[in-house]
N, C-alpha and C positions, 0 to 999 in steps of 0.2 A: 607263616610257615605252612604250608602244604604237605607235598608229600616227600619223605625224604630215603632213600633205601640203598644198600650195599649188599656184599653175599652175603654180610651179618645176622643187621637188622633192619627191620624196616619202621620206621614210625610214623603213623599216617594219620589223616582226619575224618571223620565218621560222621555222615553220609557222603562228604565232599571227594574224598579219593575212594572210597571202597563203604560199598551199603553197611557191613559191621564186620569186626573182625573175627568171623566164623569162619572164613574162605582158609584161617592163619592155621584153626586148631588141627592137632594130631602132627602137624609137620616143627609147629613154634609153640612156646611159653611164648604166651600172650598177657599182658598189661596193660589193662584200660582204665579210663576213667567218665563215666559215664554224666555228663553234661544235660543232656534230659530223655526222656521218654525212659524206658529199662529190658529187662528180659528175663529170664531164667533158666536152669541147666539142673539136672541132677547130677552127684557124685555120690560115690560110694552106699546109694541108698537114700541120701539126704537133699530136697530140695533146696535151690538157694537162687534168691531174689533178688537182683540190683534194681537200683534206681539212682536218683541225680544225685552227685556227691558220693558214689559210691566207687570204691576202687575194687576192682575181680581181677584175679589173677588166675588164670588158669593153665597150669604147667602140663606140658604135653604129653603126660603120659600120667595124666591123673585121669583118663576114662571118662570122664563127663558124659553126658547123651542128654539129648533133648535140648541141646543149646538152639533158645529164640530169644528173638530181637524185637523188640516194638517199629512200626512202621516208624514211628517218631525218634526213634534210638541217635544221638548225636554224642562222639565223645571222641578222643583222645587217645590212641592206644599206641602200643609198641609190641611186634612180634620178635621175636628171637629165635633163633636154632638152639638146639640143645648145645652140641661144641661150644658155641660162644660161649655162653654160659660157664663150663669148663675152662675154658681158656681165664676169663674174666676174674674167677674166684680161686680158680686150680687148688679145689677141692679142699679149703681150709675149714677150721672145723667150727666157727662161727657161720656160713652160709647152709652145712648140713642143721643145723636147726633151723636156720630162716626160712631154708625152702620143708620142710617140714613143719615148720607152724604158718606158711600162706597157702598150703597144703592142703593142711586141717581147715584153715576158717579164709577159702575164697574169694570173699567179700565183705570188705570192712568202709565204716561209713565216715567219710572225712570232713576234720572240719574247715574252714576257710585259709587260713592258714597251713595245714596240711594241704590240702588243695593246691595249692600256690608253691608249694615246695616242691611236689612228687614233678607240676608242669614243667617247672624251671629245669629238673630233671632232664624229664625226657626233653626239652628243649636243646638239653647241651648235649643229650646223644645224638639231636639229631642235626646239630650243625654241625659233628665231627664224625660221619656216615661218609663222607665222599674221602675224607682221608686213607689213603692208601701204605702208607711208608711206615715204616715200623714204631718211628715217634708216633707217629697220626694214630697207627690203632692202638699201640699202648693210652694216647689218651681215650680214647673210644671206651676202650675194658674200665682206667678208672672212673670215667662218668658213668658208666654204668654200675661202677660197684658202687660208687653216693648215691645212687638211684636205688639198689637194692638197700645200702646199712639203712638208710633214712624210712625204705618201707618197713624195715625191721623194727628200727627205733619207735616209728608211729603206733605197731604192735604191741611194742614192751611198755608204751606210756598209756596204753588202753590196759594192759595187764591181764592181754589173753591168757597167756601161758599160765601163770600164774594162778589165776583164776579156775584152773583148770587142773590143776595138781592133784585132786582125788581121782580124776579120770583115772579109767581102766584101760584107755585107748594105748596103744604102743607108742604114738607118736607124741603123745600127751606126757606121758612117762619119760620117756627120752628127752624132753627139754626140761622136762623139771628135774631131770640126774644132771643134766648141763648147771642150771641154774645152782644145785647143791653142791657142783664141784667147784665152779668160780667161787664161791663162799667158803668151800668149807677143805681145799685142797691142799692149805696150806697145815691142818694138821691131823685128817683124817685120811687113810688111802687103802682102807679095805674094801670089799664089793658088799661084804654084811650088814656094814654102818651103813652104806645109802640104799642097799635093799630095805633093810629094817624103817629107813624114816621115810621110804616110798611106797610101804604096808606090802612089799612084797617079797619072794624068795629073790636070795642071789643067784639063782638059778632064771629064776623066771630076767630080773633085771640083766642080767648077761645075754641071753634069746633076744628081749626089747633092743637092746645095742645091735647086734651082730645082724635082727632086722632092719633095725635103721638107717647105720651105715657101714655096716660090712665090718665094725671091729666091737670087738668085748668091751664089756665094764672095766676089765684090770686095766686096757689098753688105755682107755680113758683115763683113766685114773694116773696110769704115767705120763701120759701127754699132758694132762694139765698140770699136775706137778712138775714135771721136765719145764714147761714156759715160766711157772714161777720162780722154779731155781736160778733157770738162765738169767731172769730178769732181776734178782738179786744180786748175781755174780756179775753181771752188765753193770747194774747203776746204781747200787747199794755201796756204804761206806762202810755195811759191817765185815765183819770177820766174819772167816770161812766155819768158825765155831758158831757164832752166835746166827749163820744162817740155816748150819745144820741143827740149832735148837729152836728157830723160828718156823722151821717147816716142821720139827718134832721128829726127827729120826732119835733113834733108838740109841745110837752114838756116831760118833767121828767117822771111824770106820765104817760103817754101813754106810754114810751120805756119800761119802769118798768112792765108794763100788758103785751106788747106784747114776752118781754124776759121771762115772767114767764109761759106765754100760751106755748112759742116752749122749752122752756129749764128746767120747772119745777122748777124752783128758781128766785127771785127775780137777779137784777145785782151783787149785794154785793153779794149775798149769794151764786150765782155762783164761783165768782172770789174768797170769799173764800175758797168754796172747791175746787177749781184749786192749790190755792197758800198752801193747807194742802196736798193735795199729791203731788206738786212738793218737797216740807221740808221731804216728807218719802221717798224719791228717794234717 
């Protein structure tokens, strides 16, 4: 495979089709993997050094400067347009932490089998590049988004974020409130309880959100609550009591206002129209 490109993306070979993919940055998020020789760039301050086996991500509107490339530099990379990108994830709230923790740490060092994954990846973007038709590019977005969970997942099995939980950094903060709400959403949903176990103001954790990605801590808080409700009332055999005392509302009544405020139906009235178009399947 050579070189392969659409008005999308383009994934190409490095020295073979283009000297490095520097010609990409400020127009594309760029995604390499760097085979041998390396380079380095600074961001926000902080220098950072790839070499072989190393995966850099550098999203187009992270500022970098002083991106160089070793004469030697050989590797594997994929640019993209910002749009696609949108299109691909249409802004779910699982990718706002991904692209803010490859964000934060640029370059991460892979091992053989990571290697072998991310290639397989971009391989299967880039044999579905020339497709044009709306099946063609719907699959295009989903190979791109296994391309993205899998550079996620590689992240969360190294335990950046995590590792990183004391950080004072914004973006650092923001995924460890992520990581507190998939845990702990099912029966906490003030903005005090996870300011308090992130050693900060709920003032201050409401500002980190609303930089991160444009909505508040309370907004959070109901959106992950909201996917867990749905998701009980989807595919749970309990009763609509015993799901309002598994989420801990306060009673009946309250879970009943809050399900009909996010879902436009009372709980019953939900779960029956779930259970009338799973009977027309």
């Amino acid at each position: 495979m050579s070189n392969f490109s659409s008005a999308s993306a383009i994934v190409f070979s490095c020295p073979q089709d283009f000297p490095s993919p520097a010609r990409f940055y400020g127009s594309h998020h760029i995604h390499f993997i760097c085979f041998a020789g390396g380079g380095s760039f600074v961001c926000d301050g902080v220098e950072h050094v790839f070499a072989p086996d190393d995966l850099v991500i550098l999203q187009g509107d992270s500022g970098c400067t002083g991106l160089v490339f070793s004469s030697d530099f050989q590797g594997r990379a994929l640019a993209v347009p910002r749009g696609f990108l949108h299109n691909a994830h249409n802004g779910n709230v699982w990718s706002k932490s991904g692209f803010l923790q490859t964000k934060a740490h640029p370059v991460t060092h892979l091992d053989a089998s990571e290697r072998e994954l991310l290639l397989a990846d971009i391989a299967g973007i880039g044999d579905r590049l020339h497709r044009t038709s709306d099946f063609g590019r719907q699959s295009l977005y989903h190979c791109f988004q296994m391309l993205m969970y899998d550079i996620w997942d590689i992240y969360d099995n190294k335990a950046v974020s995590s590792e990183l939980s004391g950080s004072n950094d914004a973006a650092f903060v923001f995924l460890r409130f992520q990581e507190l709400l998939k845990a702990h959403c099912d029966s906490e949903r003030t903005v005090a309880w996870y300011a308090d176990k992130l050693n900060i103001t709920p003032r201050k954790l409401s500002r980190v959100c609303l930089d991160a990605s444009g909505v508040g801590a309370s907004d959070w808080i109901a959106h992950h609550t909201t996917i867990r409700v749905k998701d009980l009332l989807d595919s749970s055999d309990m009763s609509i009591e015993e799901i309002s005392d598994e989420m801990n509302f306060s009673s009946r009544s309250y879970f009943t206002r809050f399900v009909t405020k996010v879902l436009g139906a009372t709980p019953s009235e939900y779960r029956r129209a779930i259970q009338a178009k799973d009977r027309q399947r």
